[in-house]
C-alpha positions in Angstrom: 12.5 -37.3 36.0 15.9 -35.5 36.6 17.3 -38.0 34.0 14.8 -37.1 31.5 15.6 -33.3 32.2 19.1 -33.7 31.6 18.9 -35.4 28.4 16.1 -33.0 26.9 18.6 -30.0 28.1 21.2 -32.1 26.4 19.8 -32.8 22.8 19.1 -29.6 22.9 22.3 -27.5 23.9 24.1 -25.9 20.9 27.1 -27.7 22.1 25.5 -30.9 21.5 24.2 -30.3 17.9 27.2 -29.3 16.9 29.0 -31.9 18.2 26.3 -34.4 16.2 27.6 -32.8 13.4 31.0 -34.1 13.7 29.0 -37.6 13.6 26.4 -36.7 11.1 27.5 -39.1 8.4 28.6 -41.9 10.2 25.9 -42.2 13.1 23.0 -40.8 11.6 20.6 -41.1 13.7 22.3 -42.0 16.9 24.6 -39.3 16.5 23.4 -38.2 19.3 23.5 -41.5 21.2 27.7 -41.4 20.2 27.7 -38.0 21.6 26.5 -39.1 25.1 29.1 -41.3 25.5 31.7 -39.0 23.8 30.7 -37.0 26.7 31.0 -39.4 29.4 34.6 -40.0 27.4 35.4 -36.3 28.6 34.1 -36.4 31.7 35.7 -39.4 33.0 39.0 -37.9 31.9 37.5 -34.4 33.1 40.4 -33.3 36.6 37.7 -30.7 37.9 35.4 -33.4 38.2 37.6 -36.0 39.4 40.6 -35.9 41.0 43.4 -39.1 40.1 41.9 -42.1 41.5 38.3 -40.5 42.3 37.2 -41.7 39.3 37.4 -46.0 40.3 35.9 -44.9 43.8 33.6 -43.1 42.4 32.7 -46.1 40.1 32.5 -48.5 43.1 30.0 -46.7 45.2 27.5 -45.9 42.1 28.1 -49.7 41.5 27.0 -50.5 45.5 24.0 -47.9 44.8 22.9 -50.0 41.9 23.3 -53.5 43.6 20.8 -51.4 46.8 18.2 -50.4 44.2 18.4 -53.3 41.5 15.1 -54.9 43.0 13.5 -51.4 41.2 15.5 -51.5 38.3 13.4 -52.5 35.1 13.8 -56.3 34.5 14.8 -55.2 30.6 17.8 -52.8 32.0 19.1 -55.4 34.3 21.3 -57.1 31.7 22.8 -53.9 31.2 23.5 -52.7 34.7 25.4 -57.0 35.3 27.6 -55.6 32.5 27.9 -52.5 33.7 29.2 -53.5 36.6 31.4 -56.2 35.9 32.8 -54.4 32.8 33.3 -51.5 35.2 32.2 -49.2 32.9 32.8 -46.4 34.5 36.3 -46.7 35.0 36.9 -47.5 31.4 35.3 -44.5 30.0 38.5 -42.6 30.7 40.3 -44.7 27.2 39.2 -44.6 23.7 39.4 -48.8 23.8 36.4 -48.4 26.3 35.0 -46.1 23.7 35.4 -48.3 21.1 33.4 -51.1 23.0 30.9 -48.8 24.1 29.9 -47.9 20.5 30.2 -51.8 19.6 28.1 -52.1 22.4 25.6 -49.4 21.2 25.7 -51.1 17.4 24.3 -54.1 19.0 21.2 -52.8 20.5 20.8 -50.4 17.7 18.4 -51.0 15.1 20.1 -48.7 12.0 23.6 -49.1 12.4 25.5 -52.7 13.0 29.2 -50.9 11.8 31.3 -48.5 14.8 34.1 -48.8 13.1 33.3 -45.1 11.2 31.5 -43.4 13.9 34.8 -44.5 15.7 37.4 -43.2 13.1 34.7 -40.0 13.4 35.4 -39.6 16.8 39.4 -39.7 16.8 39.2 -37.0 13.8 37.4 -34.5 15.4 38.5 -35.4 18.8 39.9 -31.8 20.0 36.6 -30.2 18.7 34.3 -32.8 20.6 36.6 -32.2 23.4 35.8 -28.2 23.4 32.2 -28.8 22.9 31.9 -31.2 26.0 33.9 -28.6 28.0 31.5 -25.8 27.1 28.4 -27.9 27.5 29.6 -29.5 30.6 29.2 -26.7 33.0 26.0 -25.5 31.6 24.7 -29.2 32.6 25.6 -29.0 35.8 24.1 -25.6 36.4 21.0 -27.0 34.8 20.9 -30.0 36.5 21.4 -28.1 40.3 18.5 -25.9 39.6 16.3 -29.0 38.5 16.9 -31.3 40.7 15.7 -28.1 43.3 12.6 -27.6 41.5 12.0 -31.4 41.4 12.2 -31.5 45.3 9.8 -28.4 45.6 7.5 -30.1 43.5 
């Protein structure tokens, strides 16, 4: 539920529409799908979030957590979390080459859009202005996210 929280909050900050803009023409649709892991780009590379090397342990124990709760992960999302993990993911959000795969990635599954190669070029343009829009939506995310994840638990 908190997930679905966060990415209503998400498509819906003004940080985040602008930011589809910057995609507009070559993502259409999925701009927003780009901008997610445009964001996770940022974040990964992000030092208030995580200090040098927090970032791989970090990785490693979501990984274990995963491997704990796979029996209750959807048999469709499964594929997904094996290349995840063995990709490490996570770690390689911090470079644009595991950008670039992650948009391959997303042209695969996607239904409208088989080419990254201009959503990527997209991306390296405008990436200062992405960056600024991540680091003003960031915190706004996290502040929602506290205060959901509280009224969750009341709940």
């Amino acid at each position: 539920m908190l997930h679905r929280k966060i990415d209503e909050y998400t498509d819906t900050h003004p940080a985040t529409k602008q930011a589809k803009e910057y995609l507009k023409t070559s993502a259409g649709p999925y701009a927003g799908s780009f901008v997610d892991i445009i964001y996770d780009h940022f974040l990964a590379l992000d030092p208030y979030e995580f200090e040098e090397g927090q970032l791989a342990v970090f990785a490693q124990n979501t990984y274990r957590q995963l491997e704990l709760s796979e029996n209750i992960i959807p048999e469709k999302y499964r594929p997904f979390f094996f290349y995840m993990r063995t990709q490490n993911w996570l770690l390689h959000y911090r470079s644009t080459e595991g950008i670039h795969n992650s948009f391959k990635g997303l042209c695969r599954r996607a239904r409208y859009i088989d080419d990254p190669e201009p959503v990527f070029r997209a991306f390296l343009e405008n990436y200062e202005a992405l960056k600024i829009a991540y680091e003003y939506f960031f915190p706004h995310v996290k502040t929602f996210a506290y205060h959901e994840l509280l009224y969750l638990r009341e709940s």
